[in-house]
NULOKE-544502 format. One record per residue: x, y, z of N, C-alpha, C, O in turn; residue number from 1; residue in three letters. Coordinates in nm, 4 decimals. Layout:
<pts>
[[X; Y; Z]; [X; Y; Z]; [X; Y; Z]; [X; Y; Z]; NUM; "ALA"];
...
</pts>
This chain:
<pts>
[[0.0827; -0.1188; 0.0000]; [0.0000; 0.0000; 0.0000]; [0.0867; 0.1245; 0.0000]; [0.0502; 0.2363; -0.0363]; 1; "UNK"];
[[0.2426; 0.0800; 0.0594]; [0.2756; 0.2580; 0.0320]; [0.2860; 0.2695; -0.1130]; [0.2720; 0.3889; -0.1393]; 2; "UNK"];
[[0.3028; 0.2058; -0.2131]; [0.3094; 0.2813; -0.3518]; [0.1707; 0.3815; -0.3583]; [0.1623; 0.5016; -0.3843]; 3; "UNK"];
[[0.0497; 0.2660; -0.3183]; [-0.0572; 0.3145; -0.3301]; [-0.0624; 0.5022; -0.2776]; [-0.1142; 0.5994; -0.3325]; 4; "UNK"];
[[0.0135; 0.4884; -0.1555]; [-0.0286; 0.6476; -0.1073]; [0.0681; 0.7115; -0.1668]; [0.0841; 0.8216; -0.1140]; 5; "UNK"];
[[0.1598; 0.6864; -0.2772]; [0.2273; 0.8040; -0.3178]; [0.1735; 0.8728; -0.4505]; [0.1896; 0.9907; -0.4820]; 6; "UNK"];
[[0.0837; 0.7417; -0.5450]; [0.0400; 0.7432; -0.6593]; [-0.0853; 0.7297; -0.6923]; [-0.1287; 0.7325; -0.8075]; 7; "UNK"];
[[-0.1765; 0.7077; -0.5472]; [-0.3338; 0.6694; -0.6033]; [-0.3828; 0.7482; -0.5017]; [-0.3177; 0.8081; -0.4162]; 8; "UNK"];
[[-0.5113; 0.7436; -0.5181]; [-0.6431; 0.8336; -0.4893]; [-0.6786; 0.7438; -0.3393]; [-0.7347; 0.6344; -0.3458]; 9; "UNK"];
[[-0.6529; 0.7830; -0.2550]; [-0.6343; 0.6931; -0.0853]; [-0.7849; 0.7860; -0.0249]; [-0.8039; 0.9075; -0.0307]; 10; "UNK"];
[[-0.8607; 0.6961; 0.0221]; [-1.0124; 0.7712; 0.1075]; [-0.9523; 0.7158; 0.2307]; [-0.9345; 0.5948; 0.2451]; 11; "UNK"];
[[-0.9285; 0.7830; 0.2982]; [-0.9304; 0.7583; 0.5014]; [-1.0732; 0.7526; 0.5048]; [-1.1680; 0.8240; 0.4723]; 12; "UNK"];
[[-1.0433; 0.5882; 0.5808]; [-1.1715; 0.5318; 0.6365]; [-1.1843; 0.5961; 0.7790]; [-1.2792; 0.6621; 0.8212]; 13; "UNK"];
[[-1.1028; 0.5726; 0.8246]; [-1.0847; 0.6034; 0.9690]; [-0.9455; 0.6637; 1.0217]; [-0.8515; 0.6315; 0.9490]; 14; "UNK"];
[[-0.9118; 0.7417; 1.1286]; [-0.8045; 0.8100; 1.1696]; [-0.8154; 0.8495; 1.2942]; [-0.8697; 0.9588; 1.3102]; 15; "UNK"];
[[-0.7725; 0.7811; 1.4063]; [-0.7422; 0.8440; 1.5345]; [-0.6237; 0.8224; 1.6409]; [-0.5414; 0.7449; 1.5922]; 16; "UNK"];
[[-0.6023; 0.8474; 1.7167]; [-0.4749; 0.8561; 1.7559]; [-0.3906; 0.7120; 1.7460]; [-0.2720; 0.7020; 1.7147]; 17; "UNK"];
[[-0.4872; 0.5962; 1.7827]; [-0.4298; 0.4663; 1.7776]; [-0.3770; 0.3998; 1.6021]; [-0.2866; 0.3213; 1.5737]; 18; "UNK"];
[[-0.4396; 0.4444; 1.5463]; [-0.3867; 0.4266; 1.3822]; [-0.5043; 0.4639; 1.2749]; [-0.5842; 0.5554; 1.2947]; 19; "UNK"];
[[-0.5042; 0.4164; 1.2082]; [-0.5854; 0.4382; 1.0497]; [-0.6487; 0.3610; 0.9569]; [-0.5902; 0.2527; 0.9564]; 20; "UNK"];
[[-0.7409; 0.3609; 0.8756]; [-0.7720; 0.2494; 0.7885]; [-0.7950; 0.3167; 0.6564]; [-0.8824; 0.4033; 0.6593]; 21; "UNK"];
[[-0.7452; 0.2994; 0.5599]; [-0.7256; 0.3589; 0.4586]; [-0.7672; 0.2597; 0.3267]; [-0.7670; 0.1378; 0.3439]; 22; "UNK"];
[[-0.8031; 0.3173; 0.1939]; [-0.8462; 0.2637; 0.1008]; [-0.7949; 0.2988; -0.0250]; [-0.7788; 0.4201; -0.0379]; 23; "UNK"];
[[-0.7609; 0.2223; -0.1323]; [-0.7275; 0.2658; -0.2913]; [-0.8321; 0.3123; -0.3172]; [-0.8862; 0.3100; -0.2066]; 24; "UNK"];
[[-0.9055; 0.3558; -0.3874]; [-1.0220; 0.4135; -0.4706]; [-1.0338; 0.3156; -0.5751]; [-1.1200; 0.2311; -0.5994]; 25; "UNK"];
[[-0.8812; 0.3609; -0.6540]; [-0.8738; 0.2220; -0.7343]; [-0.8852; 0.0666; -0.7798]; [-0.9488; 0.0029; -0.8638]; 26; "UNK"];
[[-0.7836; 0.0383; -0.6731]; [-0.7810; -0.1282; -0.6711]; [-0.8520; -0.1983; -0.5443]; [-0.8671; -0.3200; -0.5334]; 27; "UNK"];
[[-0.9020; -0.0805; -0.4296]; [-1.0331; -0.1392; -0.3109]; [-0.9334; -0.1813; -0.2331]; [-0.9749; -0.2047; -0.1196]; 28; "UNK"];
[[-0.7694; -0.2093; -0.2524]; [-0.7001; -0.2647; -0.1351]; [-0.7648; -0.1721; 0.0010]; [-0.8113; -0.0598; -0.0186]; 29; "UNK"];
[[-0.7612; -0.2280; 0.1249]; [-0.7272; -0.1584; 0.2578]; [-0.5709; -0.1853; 0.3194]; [-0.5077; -0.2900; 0.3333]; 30; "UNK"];
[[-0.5387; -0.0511; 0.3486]; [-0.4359; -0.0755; 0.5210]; [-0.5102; -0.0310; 0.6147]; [-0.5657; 0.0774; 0.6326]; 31; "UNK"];
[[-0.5045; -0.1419; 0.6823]; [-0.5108; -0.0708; 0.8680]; [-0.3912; -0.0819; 0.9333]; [-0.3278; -0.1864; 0.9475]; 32; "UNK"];
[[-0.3665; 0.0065; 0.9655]; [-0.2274; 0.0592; 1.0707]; [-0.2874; 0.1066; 1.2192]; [-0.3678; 0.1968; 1.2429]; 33; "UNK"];
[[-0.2083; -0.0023; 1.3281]; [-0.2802; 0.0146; 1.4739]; [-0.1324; -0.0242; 1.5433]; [-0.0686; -0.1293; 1.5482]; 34; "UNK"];
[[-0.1107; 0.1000; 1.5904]; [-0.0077; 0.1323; 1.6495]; [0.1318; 0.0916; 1.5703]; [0.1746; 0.1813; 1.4977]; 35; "UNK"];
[[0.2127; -0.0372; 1.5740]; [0.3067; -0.0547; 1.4660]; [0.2924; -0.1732; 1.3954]; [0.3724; -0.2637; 1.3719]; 36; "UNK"];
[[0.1418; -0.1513; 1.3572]; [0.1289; -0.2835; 1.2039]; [0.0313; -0.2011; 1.1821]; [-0.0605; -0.1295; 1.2221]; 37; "UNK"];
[[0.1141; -0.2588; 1.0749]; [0.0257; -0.2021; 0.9224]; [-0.0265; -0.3415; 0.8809]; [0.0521; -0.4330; 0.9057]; 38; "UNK"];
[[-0.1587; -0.3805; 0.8152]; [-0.1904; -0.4912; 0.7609]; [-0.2639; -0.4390; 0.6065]; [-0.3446; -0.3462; 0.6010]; 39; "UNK"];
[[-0.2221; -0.5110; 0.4979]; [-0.2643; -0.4464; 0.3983]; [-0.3436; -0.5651; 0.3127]; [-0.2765; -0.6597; 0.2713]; 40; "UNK"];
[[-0.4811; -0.5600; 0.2873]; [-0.5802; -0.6812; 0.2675]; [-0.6863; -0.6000; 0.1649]; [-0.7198; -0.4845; 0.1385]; 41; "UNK"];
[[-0.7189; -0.7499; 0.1214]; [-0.8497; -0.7122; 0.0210]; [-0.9495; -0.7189; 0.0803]; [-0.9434; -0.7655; 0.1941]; 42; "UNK"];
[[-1.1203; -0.6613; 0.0099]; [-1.2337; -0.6429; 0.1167]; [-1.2384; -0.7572; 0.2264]; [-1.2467; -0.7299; 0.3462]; 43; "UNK"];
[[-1.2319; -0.9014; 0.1729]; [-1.2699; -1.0197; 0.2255]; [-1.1631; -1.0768; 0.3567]; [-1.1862; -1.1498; 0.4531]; 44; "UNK"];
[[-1.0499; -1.0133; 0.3143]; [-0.9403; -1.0452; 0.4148]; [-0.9920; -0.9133; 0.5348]; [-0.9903; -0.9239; 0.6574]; 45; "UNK"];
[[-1.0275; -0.8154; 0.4686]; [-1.0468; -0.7581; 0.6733]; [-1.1705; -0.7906; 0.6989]; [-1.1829; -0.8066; 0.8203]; 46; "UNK"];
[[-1.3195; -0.8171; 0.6121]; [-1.4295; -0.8974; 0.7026]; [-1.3664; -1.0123; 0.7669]; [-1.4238; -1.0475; 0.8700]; 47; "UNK"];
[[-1.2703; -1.0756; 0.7358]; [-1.2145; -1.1372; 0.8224]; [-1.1632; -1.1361; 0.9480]; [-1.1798; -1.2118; 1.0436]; 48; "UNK"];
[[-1.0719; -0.9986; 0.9263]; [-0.9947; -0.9431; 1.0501]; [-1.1248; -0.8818; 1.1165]; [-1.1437; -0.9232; 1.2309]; 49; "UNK"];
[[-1.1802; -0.8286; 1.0883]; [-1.3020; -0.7581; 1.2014]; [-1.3551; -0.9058; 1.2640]; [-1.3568; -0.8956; 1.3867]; 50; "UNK"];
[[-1.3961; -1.0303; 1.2230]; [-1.4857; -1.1228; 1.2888]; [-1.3629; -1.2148; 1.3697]; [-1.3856; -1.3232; 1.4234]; 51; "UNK"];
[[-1.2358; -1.1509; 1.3661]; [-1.1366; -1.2502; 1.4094]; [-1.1220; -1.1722; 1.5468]; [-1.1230; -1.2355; 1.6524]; 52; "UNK"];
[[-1.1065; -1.0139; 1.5441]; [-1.1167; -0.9073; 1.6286]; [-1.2037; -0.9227; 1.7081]; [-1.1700; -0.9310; 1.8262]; 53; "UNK"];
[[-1.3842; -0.9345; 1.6631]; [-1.5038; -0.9393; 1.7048]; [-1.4996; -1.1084; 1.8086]; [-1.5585; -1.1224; 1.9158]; 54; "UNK"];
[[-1.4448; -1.1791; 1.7636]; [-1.4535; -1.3347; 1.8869]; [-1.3342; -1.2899; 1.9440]; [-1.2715; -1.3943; 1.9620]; 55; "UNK"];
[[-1.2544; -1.1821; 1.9894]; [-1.1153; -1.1879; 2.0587]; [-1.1962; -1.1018; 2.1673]; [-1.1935; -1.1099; 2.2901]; 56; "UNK"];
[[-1.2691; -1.0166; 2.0830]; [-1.3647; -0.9041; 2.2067]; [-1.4501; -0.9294; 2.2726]; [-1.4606; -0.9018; 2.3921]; 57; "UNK"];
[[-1.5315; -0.9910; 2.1996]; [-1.6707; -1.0825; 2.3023]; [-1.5727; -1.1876; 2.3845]; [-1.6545; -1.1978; 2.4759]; 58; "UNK"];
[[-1.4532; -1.2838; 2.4324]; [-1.4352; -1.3576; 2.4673]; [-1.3638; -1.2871; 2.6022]; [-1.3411; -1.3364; 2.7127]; 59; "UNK"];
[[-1.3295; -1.1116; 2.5339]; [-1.2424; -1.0616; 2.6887]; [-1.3008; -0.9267; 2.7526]; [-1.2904; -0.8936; 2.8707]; 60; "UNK"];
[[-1.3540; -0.8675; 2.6670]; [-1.4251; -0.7522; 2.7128]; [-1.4509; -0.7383; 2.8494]; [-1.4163; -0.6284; 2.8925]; 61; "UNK"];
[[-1.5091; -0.8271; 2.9458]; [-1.6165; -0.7902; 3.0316]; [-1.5082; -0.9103; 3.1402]; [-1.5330; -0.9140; 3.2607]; 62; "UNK"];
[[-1.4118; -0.9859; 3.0911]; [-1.3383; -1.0460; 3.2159]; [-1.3089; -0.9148; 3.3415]; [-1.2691; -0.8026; 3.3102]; 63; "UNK"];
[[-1.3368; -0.9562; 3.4785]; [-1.2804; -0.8346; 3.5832]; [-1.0963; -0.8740; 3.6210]; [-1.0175; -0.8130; 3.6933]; 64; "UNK"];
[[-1.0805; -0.9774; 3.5523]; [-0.9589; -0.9296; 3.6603]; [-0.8256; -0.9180; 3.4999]; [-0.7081; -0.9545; 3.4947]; 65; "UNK"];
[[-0.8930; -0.8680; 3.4186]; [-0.7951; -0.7745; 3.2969]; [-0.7694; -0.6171; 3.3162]; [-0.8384; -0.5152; 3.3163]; 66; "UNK"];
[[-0.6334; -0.6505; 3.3325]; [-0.5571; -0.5244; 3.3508]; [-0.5807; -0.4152; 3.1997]; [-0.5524; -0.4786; 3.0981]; 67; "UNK"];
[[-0.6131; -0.3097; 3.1786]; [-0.6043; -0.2365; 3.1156]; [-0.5150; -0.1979; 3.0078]; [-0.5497; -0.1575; 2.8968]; 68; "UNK"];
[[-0.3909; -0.2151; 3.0528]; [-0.2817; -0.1639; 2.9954]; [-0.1603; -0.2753; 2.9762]; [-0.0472; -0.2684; 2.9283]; 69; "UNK"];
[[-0.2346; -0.3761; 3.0337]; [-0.1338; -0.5329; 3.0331]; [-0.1246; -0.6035; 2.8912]; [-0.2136; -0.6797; 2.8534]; 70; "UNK"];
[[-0.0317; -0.5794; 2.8277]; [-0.0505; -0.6944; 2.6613]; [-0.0550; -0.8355; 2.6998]; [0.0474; -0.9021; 2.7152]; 71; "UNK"];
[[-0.1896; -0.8876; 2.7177]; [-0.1941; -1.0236; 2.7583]; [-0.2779; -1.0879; 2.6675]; [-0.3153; -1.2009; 2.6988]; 72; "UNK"];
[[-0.3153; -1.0407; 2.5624]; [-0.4255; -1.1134; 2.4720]; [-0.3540; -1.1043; 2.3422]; [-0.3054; -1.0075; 2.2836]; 73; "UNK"];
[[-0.3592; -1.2071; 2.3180]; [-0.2893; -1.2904; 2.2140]; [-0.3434; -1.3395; 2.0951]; [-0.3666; -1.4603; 2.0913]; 74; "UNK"];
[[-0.3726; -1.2597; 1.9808]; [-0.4169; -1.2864; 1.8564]; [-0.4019; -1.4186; 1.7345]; [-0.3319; -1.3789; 1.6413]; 75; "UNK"];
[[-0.4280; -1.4963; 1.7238]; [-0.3725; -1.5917; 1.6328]; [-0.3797; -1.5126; 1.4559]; [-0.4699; -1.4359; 1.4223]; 76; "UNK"];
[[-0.2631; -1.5553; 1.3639]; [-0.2534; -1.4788; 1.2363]; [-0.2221; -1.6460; 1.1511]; [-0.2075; -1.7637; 1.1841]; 77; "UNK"];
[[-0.2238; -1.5745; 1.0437]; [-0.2319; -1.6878; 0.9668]; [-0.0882; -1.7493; 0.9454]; [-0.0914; -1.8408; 0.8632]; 78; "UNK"];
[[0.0562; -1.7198; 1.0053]; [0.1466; -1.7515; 1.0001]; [0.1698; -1.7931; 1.1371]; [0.1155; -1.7547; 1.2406]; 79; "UNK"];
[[0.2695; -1.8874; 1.1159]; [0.2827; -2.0018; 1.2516]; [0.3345; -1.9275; 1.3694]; [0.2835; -1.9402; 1.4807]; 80; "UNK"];
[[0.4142; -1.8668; 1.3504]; [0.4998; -1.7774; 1.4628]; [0.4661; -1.6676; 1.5048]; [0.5207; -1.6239; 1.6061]; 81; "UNK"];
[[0.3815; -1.6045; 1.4478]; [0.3045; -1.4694; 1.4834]; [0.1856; -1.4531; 1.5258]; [0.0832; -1.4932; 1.4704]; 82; "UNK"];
[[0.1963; -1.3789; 1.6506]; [0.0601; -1.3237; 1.7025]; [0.0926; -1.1948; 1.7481]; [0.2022; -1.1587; 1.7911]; 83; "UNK"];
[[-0.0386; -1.1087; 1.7326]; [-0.0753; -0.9684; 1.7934]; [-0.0920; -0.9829; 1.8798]; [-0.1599; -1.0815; 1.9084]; 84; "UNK"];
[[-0.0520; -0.9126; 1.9650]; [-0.0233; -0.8635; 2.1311]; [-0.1280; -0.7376; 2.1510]; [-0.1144; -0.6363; 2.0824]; 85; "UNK"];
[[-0.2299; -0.7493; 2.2455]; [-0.2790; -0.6210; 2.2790]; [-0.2989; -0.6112; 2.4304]; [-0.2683; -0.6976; 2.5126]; 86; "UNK"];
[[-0.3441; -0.5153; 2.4494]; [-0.3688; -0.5145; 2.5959]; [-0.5057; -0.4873; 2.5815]; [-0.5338; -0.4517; 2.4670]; 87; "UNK"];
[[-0.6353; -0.4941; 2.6888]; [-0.7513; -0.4895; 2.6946]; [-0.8041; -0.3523; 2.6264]; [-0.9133; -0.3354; 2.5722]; 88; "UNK"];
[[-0.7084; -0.2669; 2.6413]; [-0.7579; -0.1056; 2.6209]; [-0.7435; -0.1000; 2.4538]; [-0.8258; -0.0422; 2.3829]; 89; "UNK"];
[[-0.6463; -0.1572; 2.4121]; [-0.6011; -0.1782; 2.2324]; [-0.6921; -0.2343; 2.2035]; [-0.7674; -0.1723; 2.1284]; 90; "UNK"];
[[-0.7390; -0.3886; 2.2477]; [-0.8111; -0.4360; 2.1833]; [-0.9270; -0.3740; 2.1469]; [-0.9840; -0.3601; 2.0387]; 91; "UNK"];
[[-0.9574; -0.3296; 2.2916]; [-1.1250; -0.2263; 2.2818]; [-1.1012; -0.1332; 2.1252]; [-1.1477; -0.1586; 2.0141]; 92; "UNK"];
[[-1.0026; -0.0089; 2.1731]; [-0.9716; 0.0674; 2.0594]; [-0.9711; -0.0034; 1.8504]; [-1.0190; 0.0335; 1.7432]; 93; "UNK"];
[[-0.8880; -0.1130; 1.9002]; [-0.8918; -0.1729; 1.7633]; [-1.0263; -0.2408; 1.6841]; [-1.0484; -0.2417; 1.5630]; 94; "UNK"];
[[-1.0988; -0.2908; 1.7812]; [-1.2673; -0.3818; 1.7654]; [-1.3208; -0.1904; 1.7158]; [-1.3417; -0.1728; 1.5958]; 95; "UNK"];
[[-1.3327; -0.1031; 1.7832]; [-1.4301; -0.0091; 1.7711]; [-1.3732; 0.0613; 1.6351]; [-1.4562; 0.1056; 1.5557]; 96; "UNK"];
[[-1.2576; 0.0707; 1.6112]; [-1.1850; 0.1263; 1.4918]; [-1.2406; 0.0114; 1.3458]; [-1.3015; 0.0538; 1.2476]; 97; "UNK"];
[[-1.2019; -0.1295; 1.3663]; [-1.2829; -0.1855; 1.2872]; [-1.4205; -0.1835; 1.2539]; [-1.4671; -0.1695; 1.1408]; 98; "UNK"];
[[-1.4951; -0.2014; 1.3823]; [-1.6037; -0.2047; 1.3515]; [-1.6823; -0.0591; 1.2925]; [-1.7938; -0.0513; 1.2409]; 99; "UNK"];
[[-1.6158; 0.0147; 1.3105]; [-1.6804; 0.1533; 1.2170]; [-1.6820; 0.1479; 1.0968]; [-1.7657; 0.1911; 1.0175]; 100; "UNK"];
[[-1.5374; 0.0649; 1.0715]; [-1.5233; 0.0989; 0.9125]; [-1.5986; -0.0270; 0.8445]; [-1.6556; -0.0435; 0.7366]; 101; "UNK"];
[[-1.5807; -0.0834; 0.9228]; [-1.6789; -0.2557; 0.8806]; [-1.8194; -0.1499; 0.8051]; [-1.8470; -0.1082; 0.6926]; 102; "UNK"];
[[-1.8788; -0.1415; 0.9422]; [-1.9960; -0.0606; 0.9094]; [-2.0207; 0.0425; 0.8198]; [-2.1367; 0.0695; 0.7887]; 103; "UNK"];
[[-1.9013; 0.1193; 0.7625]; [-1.9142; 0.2272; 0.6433]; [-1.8634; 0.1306; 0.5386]; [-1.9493; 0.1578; 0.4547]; 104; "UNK"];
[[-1.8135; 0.0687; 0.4989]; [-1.7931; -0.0323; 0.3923]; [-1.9152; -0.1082; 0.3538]; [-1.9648; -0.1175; 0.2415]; 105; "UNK"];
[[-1.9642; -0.1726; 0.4903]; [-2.0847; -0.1951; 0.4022]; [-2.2374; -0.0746; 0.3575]; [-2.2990; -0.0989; 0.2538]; 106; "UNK"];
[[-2.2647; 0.0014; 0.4134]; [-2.3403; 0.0964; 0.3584]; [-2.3264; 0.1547; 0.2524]; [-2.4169; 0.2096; 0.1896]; 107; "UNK"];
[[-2.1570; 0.1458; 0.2073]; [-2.1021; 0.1476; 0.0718]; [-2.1482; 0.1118; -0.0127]; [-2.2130; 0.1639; -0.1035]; 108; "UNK"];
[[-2.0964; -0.0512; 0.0266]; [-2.1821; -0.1560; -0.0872]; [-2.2945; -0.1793; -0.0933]; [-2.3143; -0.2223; -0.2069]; 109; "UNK"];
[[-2.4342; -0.1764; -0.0080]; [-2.5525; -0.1229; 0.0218]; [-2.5802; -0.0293; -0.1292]; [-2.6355; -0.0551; -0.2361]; 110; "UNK"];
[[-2.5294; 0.0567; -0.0883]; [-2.5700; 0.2024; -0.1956]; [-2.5072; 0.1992; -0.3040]; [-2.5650; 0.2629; -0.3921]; 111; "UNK"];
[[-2.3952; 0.1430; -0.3408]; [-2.3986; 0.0733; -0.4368]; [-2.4548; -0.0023; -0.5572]; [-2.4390; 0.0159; -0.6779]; 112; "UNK"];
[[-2.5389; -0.1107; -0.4747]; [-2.5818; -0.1962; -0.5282]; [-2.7548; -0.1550; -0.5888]; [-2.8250; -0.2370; -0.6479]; 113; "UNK"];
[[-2.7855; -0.0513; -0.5658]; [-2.8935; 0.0208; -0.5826]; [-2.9182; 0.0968; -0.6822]; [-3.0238; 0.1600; -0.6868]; 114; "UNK"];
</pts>
């Protein structure tokens, strides 16, 4: 995606202090960048990441004895050796950052299709 932001037409989905979700106009790629990853996917790969996000959140959200600021939740990725690290407060931030743009993507395609 960085070629993309030097040479194509980029719509910010989203932007706040924790990172960004950004779009080609062109070719529909997304990056989301949340804190220091960047993940750069086609539509179907982040409905993915949002419902992978969405069972990491419903499973920790509401535990009482999660520390806030503790990176103790542990993401599984599609490569053997890697997982995302968040702490309860990231995760929150990252689920609500997805799920916005989840939600303007599809009203997209909604109006779109009309």
């Amino acid at each position: 995606m960085q070629a993309h932001q030097q040479g194509h037409d980029i719509q910010i989905l989203h932007k706040d202090r924790y990172g960004y979700v950004v779009q080609c106009r062109h070719c529909k790629c997304i990056q989301v960048a949340f804190n220091n990853i960047a993940i750069d996917q086609d539509r179907n790969e982040f409905t993915s990441l949002v419902k992978v996000i969405e069972s990491y959140y419903r499973d920790h959200h509401d535990l009482p004895d999660q520390c806030c600021n503790f990176r103790n939740i542990q993401v599984e990725t599609p490569f053997e050796k890697m997982r995302l690290v968040f702490s309860l407060g990231e995760l929150y931030a990252f689920h609500n950052m997805l799920q916005k743009v989840e939600l303007m993507l599809q009203v997209d395609d909604i109006s779109r299709a009309q």
